[in-house]
DOTORVEX-390773 format. One record per residue (C-alpha): x, y negated, z; residue in three letters. Coordinates in nm, 3 decimals. Layout:
BEGIN
         x         y         z   residuo
         X         Y         Z       ALA
...
//
This chain:
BEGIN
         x         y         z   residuo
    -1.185     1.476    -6.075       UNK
    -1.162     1.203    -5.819       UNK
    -1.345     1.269    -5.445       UNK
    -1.366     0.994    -5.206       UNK
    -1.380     1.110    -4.874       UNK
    -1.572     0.947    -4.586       UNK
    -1.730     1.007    -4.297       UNK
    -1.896     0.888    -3.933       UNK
    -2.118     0.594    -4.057       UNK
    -2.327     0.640    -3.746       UNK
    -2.555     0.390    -3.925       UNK
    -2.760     0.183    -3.626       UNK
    -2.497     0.229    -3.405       UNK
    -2.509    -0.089    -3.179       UNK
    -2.146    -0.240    -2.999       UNK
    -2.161    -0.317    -2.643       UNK
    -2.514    -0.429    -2.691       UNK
    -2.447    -0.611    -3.096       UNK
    -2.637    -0.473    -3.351       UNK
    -2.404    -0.370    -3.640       UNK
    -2.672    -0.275    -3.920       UNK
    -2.525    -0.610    -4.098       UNK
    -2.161    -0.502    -4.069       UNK
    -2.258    -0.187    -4.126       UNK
    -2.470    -0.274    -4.501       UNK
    -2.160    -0.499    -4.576       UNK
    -1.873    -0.192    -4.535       UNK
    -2.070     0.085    -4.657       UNK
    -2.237    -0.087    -4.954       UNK
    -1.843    -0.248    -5.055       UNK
    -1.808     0.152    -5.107       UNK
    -2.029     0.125    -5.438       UNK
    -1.725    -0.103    -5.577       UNK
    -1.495     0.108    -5.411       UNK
    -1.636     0.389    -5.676       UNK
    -1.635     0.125    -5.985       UNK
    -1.269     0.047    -5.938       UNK
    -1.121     0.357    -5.872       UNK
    -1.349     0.551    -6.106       UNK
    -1.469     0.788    -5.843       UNK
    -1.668     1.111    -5.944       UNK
    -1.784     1.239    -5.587       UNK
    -1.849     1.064    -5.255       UNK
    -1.813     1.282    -4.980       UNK
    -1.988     1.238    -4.653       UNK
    -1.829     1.459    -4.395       UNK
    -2.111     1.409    -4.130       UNK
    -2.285     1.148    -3.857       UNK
    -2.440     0.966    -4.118       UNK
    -2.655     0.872    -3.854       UNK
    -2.554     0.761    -3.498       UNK
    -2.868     0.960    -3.339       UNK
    -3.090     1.251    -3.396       UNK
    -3.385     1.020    -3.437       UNK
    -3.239     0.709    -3.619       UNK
    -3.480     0.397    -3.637       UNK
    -3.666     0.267    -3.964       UNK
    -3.408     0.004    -4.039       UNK
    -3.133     0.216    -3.969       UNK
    -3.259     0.466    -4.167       UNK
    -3.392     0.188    -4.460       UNK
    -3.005     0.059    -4.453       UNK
    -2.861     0.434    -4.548       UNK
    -3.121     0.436    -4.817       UNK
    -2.967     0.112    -4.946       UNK
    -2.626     0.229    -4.913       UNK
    -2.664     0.581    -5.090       UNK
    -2.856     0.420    -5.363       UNK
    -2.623     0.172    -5.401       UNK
    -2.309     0.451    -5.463       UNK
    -2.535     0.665    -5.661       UNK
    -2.610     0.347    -5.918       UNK
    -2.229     0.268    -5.905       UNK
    -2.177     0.609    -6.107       UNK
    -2.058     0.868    -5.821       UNK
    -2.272     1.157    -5.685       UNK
    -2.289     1.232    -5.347       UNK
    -2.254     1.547    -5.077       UNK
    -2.367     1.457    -4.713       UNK
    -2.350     1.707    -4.451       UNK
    -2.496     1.651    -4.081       UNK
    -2.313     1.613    -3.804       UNK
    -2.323     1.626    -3.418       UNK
    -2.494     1.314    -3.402       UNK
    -2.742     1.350    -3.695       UNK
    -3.098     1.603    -3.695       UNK
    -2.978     1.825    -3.920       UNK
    -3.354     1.892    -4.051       UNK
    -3.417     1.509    -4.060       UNK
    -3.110     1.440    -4.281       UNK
    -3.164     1.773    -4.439       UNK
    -3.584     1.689    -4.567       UNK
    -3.625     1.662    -4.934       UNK
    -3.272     1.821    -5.022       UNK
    -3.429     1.968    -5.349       UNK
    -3.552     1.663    -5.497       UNK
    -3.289     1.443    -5.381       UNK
    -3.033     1.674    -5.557       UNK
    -3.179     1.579    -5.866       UNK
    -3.140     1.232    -5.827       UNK
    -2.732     1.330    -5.728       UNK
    -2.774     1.291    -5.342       UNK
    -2.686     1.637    -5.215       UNK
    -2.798     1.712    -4.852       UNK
    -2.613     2.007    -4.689       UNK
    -2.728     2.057    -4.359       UNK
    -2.886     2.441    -4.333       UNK
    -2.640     2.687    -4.204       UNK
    -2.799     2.975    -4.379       UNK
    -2.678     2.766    -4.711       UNK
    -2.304     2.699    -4.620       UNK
    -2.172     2.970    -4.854       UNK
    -2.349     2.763    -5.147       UNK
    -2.166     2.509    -5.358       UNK
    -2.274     2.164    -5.484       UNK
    -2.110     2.279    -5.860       UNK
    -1.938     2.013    -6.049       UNK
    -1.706     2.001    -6.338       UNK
    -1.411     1.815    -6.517       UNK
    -1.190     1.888    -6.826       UNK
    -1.003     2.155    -6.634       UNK
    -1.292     2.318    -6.511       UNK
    -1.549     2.385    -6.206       UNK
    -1.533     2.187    -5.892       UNK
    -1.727     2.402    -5.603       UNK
    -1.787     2.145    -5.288       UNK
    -1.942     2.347    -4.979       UNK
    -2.054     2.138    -4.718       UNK
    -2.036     2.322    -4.317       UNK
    -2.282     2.125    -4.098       UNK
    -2.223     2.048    -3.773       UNK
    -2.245     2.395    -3.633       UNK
    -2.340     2.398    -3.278       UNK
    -2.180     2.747    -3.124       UNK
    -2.413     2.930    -2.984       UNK
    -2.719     2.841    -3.267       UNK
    -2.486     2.873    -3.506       UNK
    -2.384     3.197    -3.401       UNK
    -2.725     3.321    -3.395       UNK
    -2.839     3.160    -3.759       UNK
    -2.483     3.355    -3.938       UNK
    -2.578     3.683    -3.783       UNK
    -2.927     3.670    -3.879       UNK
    -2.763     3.578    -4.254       UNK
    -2.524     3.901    -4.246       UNK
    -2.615     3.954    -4.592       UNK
    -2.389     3.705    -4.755       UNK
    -2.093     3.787    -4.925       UNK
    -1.788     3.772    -4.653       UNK
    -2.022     3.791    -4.398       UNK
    -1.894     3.941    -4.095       UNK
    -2.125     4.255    -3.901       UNK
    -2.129     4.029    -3.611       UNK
    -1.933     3.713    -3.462       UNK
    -1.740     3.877    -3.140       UNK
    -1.673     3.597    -2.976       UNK
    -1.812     3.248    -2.910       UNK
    -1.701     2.897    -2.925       UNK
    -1.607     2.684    -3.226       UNK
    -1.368     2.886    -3.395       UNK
    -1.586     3.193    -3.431       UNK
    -1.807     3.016    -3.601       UNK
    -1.588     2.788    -3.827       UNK
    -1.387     3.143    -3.872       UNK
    -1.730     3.284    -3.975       UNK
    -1.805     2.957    -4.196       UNK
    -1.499     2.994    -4.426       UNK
    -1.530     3.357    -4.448       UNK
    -1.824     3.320    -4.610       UNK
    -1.687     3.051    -4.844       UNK
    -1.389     3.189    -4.916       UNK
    -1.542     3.521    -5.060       UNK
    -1.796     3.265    -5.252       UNK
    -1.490     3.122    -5.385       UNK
    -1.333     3.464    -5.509       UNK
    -1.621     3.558    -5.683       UNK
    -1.583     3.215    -5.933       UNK
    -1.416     3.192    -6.235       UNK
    -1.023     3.187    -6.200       UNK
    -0.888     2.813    -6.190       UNK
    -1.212     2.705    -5.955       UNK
    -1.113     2.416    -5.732       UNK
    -1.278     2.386    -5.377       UNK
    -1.343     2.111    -5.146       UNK
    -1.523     2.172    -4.822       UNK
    -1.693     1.931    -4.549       UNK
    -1.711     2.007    -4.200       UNK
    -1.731     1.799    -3.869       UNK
    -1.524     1.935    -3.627       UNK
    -1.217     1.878    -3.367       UNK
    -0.900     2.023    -3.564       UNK
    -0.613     2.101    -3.333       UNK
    -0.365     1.785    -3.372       UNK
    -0.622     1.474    -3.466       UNK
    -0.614     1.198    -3.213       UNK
    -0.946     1.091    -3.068       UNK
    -1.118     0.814    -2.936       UNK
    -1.301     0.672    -2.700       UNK
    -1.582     0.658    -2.971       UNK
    -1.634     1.011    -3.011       UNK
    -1.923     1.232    -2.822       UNK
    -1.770     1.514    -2.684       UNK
    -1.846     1.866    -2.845       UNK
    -1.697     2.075    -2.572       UNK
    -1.839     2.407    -2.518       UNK
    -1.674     2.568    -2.236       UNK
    -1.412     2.374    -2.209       UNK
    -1.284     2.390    -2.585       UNK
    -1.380     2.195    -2.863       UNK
    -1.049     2.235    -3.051       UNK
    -1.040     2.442    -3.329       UNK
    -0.663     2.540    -3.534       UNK
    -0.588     2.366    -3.866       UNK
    -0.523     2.733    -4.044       UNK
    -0.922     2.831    -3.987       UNK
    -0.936     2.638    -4.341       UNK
    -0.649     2.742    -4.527       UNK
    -0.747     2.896    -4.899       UNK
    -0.938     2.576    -4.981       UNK
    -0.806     2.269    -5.220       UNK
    -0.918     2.009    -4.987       UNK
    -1.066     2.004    -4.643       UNK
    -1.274     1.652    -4.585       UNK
    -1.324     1.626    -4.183       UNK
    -1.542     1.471    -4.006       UNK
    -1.580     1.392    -3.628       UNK
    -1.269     1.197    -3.550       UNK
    -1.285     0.848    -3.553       UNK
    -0.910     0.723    -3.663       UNK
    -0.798     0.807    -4.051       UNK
    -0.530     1.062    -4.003       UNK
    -0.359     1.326    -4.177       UNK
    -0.346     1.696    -4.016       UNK
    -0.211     1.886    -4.289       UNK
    -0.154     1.774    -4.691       UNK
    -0.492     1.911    -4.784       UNK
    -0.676     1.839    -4.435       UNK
    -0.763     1.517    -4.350       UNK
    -0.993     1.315    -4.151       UNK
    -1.140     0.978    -4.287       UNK
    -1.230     0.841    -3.994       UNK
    -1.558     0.611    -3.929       UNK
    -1.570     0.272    -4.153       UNK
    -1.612     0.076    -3.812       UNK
    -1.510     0.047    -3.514       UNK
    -1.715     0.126    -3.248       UNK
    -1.472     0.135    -2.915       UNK
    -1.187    -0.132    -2.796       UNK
    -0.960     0.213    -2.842       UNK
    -1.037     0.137    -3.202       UNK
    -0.870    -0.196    -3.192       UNK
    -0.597    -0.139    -3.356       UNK
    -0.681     0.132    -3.615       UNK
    -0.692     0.034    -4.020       UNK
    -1.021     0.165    -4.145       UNK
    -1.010     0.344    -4.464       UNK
    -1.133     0.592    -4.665       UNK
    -0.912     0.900    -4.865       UNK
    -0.911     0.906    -5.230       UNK
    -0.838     1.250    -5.318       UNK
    -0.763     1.355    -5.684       UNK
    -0.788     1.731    -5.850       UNK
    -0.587     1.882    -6.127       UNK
    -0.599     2.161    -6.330       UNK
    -0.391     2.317    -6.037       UNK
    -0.615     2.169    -5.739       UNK
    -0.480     1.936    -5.493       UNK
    -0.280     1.680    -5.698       UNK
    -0.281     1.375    -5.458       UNK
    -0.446     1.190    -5.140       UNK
    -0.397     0.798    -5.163       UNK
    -0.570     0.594    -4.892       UNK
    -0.794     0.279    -4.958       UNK
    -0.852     0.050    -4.666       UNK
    -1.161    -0.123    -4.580       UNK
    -1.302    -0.463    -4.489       UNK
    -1.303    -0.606    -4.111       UNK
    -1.613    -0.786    -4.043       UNK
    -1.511    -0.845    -3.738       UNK
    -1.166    -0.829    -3.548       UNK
    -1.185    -0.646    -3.217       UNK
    -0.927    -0.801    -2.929       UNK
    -0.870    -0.808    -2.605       UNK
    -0.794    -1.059    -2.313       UNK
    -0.629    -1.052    -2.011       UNK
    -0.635    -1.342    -1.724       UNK
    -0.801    -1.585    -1.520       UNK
    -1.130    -1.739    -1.652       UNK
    -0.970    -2.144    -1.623       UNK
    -0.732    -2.055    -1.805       UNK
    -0.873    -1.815    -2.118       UNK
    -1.154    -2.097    -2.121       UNK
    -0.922    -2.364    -2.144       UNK
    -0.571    -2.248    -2.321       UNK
    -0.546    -2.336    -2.719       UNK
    -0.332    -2.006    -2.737       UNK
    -0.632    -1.846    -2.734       UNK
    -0.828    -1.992    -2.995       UNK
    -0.767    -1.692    -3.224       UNK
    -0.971    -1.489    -3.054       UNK
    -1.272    -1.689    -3.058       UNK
    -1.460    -1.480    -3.368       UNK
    -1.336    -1.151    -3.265       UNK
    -1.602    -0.914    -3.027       UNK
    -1.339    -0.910    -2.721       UNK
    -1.282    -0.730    -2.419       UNK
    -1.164    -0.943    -2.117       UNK
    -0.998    -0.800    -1.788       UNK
    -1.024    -1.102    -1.559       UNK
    -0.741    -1.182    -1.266       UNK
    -0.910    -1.426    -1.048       UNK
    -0.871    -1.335    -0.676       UNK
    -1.235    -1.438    -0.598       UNK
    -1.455    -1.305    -0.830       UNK
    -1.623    -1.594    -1.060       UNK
    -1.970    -1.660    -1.086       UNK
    -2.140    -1.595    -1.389       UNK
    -1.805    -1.497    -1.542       UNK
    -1.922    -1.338    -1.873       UNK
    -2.217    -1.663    -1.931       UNK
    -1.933    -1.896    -1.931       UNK
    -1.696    -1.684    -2.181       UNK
    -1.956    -1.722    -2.413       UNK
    -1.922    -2.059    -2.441       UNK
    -1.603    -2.000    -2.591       UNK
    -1.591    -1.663    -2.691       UNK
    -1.965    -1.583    -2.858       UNK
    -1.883    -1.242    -2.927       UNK
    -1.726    -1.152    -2.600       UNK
    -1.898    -0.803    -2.556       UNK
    -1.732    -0.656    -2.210       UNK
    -1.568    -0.770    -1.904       UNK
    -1.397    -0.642    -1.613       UNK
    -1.260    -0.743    -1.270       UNK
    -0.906    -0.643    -1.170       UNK
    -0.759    -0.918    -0.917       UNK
    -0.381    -0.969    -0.961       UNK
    -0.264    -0.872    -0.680       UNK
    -0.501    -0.591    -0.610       UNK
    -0.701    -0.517    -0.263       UNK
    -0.676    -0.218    -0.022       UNK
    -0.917     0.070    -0.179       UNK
    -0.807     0.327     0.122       UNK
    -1.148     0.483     0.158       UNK
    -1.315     0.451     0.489       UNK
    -1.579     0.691     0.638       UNK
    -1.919     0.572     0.668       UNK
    -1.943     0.607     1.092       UNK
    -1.634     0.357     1.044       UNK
    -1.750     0.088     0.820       UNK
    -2.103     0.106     1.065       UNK
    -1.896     0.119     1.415       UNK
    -2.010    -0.193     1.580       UNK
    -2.157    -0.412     1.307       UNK
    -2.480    -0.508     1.270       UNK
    -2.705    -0.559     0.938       UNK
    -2.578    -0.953     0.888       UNK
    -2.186    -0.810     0.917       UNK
    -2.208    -0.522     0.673       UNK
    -2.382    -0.758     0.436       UNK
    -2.161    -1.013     0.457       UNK
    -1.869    -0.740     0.448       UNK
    -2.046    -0.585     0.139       UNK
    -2.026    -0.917    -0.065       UNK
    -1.672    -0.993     0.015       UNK
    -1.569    -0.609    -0.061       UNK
    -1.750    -0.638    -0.411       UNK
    -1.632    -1.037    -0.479       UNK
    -1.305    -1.066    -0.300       UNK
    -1.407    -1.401    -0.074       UNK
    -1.638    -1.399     0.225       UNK
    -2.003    -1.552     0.138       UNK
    -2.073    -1.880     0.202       UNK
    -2.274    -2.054     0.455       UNK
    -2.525    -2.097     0.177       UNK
    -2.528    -1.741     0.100       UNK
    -2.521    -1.637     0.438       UNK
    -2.905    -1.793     0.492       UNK
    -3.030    -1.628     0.203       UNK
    -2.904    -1.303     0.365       UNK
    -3.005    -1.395     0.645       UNK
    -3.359    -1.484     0.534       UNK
    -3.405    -1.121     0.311       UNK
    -3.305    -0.940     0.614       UNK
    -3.565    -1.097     0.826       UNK
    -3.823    -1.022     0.533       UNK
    -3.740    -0.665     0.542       UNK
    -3.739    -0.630     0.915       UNK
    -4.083    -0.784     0.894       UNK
    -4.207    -0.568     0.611       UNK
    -4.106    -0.318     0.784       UNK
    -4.302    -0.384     1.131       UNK
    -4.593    -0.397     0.921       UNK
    -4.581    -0.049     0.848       UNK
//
């Protein structure tokens, strides 16, 4: 049987302000050839299908697309929910979209339950762990203590108790199968070792959102979620990472997606598949003149780019006029070359002997790096006057 692993579509995500729904429909739906070529059996979904809890129409309209456009390639499909997702929104109709092969595991009380498949060598059990948020999740497996492996009670609290608690319950599933059963299982989570990014919504709780690699060991193949970077933490654990990019931190990352192959004997190989770019990410670094005006930088003129300008004197309408160039330039910062004094000064200080037309004109220098000009200085001038007036009026 051949899985392919993905995760973190965070479908209606927008960039810096871009709406990716198009990039988004063009990665996602490539997927549905992905399964053609490669002769996939199972897509996996390993949470954040969505990028909110209460995704809009078209976002929602584009997953439809997508799924439907796998499922007609030939593959079935598990989706579990993640942080970002409603569990109950991803989770509605689960019965009769199982029987169309769209499997939605998102109910805690249901973890412990396989989507069954099978090959020539026998069943394929795929559980799928939804996001589980500690404390409710602690709550929902002690009100199901009646579930094989279940424990009496979860002692302690945090991620690992109930990820601990998770694959009990799976595991003694698992040894009450037929002998020769292989096992995949989904779950969105931080593994100890996976690199993050900038991407990523913390799940801290209490300080620790890690949980250790060996919390999943008696499995075939553990499909992660959460992590936004393909990466390898163990043989059998893996994360996909998301299809897009959605941070500069991303920049440099290959997109892909795992295609993971069972034997007779489980785990028989993990080869990666990369996926298309619809749009480079880069960054910049200089002064405006020159990144508007050098041919070196030509390249960069399709990619959505992040520039860190040098100018002393901070330009006017800086990001307006990279546009020009650069249409898809998406975020800008200030950092003069040579750097100003930041030494912190107390307020009674910056006040001592100035009146409102000096900490004004103070302010605007602090915040552009050149004193206003004359120009500038009437129209402070002038607002000043209107609020001292405004205010005798009172």
């Amino acid at each position: 049987m051949r899985v392919l692993h993905t995760s973190d579509w965070h479908v209606g995500r927008t960039f810096h302000g871009r709406d990716l729904l198009g990039d988004q429909e063009a990665v996602l739906g490539g997927l549905a050839d992905l399964v053609v070529e490669e002769q996939v059996d199972v897509v996996v979904v390993a949470g954040d299908l969505y990028d909110r809890a209460v995704p809009s129409g078209e976002a929602v309209q584009t997953c439809v697309r997508v799924l439907a456009r796998i499922r007609e390639a030939g593959a079935q499909l598990v989706v579990t929910s993640g942080n970002h997702d409603s569990a109950a929104r991803v989770g509605a109709f689960a019965e009769f979209a199982a029987a169309g092969g769209l499997h939605l595991r998102t109910q805690v009380a249901g973890l412990h339950v396989p989507v069954e498949f099978a090959d020539e060598h026998g069943p394929v059990a795929v559980y799928g762990i939804p996001y589980l948020e500690p404390d409710p999740a602690r709550r929902a497996l002690q009100i199901c203590s009646d579930v094989p492996g279940a424990s009496a009670e979860i002692e302690s609290r945090g991620h690992t108790a109930v990820l601990t608690e998770a694959m009990n319950r799976i595991r003694a599933d698992l040894a009450g199968r037929p002998a020769g059963t292989r096992s995949v299982v989904l779950a969105h989570a931080f593994v100890t070792g996976g690199d993050s990014s900038e991407s990523e919504r913390t799940i801290a709780v209490g300080g620790v959102e890690q949980v250790p690699g060996s919390v999943f060991d008696g499995v075939d193949y553990v499909a992660l979620g959460h992590l936004h970077g393909p990466q390898r933490i163990d043989e059998h654990l893996r994360y996909s990472g998301s299809p897009l990019a959605y941070s500069f931190s991303e920049a440099k990352q290959r997109k892909s997606v795992w295609l993971v192959d069972l034997d007779a004997d489980g785990l028989a190989g993990v080869e990666r598949r990369e996926l298309p770019v619809p749009r480079r990410l880069a960054t910049a670094q200089g002064e405006l003149a020159d990144l508007l005006n050098e041919p070196e930088h030509a390249e960069l003129e399709d990619c959505y780019l992040s520039v860190t300008l040098t100018d002393e004197v901070r330009p006017l309408e800086p990001m307006r006029q990279l546009q020009q160039r650069f249409p898809h330039a998406v975020h800008l910062e200030w950092k003069p070359a040579t750097g100003r004094a930041t030494a912190p000064l107390r307020y009674a200080e910056i006040v001592r002997g100035r009146d409102d037309h000096a900490l004004a004109d103070q302010f605007v220098a602090d915040c552009r790096g050149s004193d206003p000009s004359e120009s500038e200085r009437a129209l402070i001038g002038e607002a000043l006057r209107a609020v001292a007036a405004a205010e005798g009026t009172r």
